[in-house]
C-alpha positions in Angstrom: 105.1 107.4 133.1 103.5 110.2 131.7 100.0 110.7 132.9 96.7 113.1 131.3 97.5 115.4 134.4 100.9 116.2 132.5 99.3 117.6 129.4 99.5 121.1 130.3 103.0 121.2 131.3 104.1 118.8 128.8 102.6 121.9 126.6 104.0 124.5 127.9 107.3 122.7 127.6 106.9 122.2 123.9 105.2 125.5 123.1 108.0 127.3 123.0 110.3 124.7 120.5 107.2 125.5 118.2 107.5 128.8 118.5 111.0 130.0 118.5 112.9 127.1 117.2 113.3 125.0 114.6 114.4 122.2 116.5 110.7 120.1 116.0 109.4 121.3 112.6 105.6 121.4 113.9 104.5 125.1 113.2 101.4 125.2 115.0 100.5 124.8 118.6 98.5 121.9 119.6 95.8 122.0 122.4 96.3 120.4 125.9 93.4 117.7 124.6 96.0 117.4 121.5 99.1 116.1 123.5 96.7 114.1 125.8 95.3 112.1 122.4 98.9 111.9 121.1 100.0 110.5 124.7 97.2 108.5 124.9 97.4 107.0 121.4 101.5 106.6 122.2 101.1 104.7 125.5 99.4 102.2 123.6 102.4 100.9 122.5 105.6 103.1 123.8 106.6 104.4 126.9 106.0 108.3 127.5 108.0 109.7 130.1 107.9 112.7 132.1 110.6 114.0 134.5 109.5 116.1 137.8 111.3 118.6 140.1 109.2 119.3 143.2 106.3 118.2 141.8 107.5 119.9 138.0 107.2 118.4 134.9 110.9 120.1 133.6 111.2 117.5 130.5 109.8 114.6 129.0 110.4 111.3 126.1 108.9 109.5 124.7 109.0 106.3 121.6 107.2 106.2 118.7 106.6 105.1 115.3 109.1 105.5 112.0 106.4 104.3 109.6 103.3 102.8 109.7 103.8 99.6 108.0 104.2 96.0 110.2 107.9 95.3 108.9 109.0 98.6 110.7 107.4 97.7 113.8 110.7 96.7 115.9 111.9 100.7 114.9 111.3 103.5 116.9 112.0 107.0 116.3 112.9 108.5 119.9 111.6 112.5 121.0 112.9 114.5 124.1 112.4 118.3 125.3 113.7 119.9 128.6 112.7 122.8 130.0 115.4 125.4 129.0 115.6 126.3 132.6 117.1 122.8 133.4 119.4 121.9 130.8 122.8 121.1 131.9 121.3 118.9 134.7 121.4 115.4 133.9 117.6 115.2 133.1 118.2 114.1 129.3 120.5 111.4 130.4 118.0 110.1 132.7 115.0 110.2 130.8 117.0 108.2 128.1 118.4 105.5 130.6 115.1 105.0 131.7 113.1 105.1 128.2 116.2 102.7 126.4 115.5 100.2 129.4 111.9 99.7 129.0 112.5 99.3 124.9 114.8 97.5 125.5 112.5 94.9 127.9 109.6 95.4 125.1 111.7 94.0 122.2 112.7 96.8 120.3 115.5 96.4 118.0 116.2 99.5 116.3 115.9 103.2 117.8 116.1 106.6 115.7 116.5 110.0 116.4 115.8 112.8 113.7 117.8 116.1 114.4 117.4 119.6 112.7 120.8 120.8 112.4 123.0 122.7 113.5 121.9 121.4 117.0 125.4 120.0 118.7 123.8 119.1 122.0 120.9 116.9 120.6 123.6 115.2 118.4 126.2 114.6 121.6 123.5 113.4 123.7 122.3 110.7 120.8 126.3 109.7 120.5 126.5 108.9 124.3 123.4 107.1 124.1 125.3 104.7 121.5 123.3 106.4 118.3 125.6 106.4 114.5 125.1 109.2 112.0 123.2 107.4 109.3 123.1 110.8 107.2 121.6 114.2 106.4 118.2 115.1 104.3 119.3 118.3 103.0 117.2 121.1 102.8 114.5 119.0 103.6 111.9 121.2 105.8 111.3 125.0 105.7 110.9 126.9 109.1 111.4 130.3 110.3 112.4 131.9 107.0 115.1 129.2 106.2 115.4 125.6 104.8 116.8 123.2 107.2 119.0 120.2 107.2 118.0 117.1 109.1 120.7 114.2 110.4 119.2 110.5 111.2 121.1 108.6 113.6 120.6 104.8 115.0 121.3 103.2 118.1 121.1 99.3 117.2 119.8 97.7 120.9 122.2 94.8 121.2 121.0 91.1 121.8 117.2 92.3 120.2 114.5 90.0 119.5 114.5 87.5 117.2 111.1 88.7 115.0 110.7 84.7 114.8 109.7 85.3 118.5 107.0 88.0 118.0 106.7 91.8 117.7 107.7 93.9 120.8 105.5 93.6 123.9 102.8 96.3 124.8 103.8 98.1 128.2 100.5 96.4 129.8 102.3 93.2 128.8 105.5 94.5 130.9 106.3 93.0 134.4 105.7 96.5 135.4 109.1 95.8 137.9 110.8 96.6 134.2 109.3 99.8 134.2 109.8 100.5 137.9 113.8 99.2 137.9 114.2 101.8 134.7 112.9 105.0 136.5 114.2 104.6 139.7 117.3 103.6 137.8 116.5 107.1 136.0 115.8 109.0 139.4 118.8 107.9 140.8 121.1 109.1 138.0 119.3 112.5 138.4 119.8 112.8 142.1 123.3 111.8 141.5 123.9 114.6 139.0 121.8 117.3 141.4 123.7 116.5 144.4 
């Protein structure tokens, strides 16, 4: 789990997606105490995860909200960023494994992911993962001089919660073996894929 002490390199991960990119269509930088609010506000619900390489935060995931009204609360829309200097290394797949298993274990039904195309490796990463195209907003954000075209895709968690059983648990209400068994689950993947 992501903690506060993560903010800066959680930043300096992101920074550069804002920057040069159109891959995450926020245009302005936020502040270290701006990702440790939005972390902070997150973990109240979703699991934040970062992944470390000798003691380096190289990527991190996390869940969140679609919208903000109750019906939509067994969705979440699902973010990831690695470290450019990593890629290729197994560290999506385990962040995912991980951050899937823990939804999974809080109740959540229905995960999304929002790509800015053309961006083949975000949209083969979702399709492992299980996620369907559900379609393309056209033209629908404007970033570094150009419109850009955005694909939603779903992963439906099988066996989910009956809502006639309640909403999805908070983390705090998680045995917290869950969340242990899905990263080592996550860390094992990755020292598989670095051996």
């Amino acid at each position: 789990m992501a903690q506060s002490d993560d903010a800066q390199a959680i930043l300096d991960i992101y920074a550069p997606y804002i920057k040069d990119t159109a891959i995450t269509f926020t245009s302005k930088i936020p502040t270290v105490s701006d990702i440790t609010d939005k972390m902070a506000s997150i973990k109240e619900r979703y699991p934040y995860l970062v992944c470390t390489i000798d003691d380096s935060v190289v990527g991190f995931a996390y869940a969140s909200s679609v919208r903000p009204h109750e019906a939509y609360i067994w969705n979440s829309e699902l973010s990831i960023y690695i470290n450019p200097e990593y890629h290729g290394r197994g560290i999506a797949t385990a962040l995912y494994t991980a951050l899937f298993s823990i939804l999974r274990a809080q109740g959540f039904c229905n995960l999304y992911a929002v790509i800015t195309l053309p961006n083949d490796a975000s949209v083969a990463l979702h399709k492992h993962f299980g996620f369907t195209e559900l379609g393309v907003h056209e033209a629908c954000g404007y970033k570094l001089g150009a419109w850009r075209d955005v694909l939603w895709m779903i992963h439906r968690i099988n066996g989910c919660a009956d809502p006639e059983f309640g909403p999805p648990r908070t983390l705090e209400s998680l045995n917290q073996n869950d969340i242990d068994t899905a990263c080592a689950t996550a860390t094992a993947l990755l020292s598989g894929a670095q051996a």
